[in-house]
N, C-alpha and C positions, 0 to 999 in steps of 0.2 A: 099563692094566697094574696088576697087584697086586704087593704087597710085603709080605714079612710076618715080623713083629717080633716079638721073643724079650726079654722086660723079667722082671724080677724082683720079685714084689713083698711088702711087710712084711705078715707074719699076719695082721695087723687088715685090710687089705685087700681080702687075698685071700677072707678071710672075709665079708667086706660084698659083695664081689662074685659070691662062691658066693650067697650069699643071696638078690641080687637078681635072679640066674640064674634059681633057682628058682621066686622071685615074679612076674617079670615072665613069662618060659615062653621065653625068646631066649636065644642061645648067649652063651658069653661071649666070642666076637667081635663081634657085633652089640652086645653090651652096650659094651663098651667101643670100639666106632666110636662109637657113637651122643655117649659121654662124651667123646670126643675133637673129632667134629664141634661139639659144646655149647661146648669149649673153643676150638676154633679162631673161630669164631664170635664167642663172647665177647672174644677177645684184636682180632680187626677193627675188631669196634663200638670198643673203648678207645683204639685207635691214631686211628682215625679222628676219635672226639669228640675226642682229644688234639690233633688239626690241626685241628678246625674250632670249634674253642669260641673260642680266640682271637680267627678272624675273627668270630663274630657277637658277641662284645665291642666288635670295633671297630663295627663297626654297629650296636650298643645293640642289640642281639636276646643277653637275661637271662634271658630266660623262655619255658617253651613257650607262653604269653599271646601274648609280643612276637612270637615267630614266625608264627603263629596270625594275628594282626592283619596280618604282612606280607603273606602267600601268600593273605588272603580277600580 
């Protein structure tokens, strides 16, 4: 299913966005999926390291070194 969103955005953006339309050659739906998938993405990884950093504190896993040493 598709859905589709009607947002607003301040000149400077909309202008960095025309721009990048024209540079990259992709609409600027594709452009701004692509910037969205980047952000969803990104917001996963943080939650995720936010729940798992604590556990490998508690098992002295500090470092991608210490990691590295457990999984070889």
């Amino acid at each position: 299913m598709r859905a589709t969103l009607t947002i607003s955005l301040p000149e400077e953006i909309s202008e960095g966005l025309s721009s990048l339309v024209k540079r990259s050659g992709k609409s600027r739906s594709q452009v701004v999926q692509e910037a969205l998938r980047k952000q969803i993405a990104l917001e996963r990884f943080r939650d995720l390291r936010e729940r798992l950093v604590p556990k490998g504190r508690k098992s002295e896993l500090h470092t991608d070194e210490d990691v590295f040493r457990v999984v070889s």
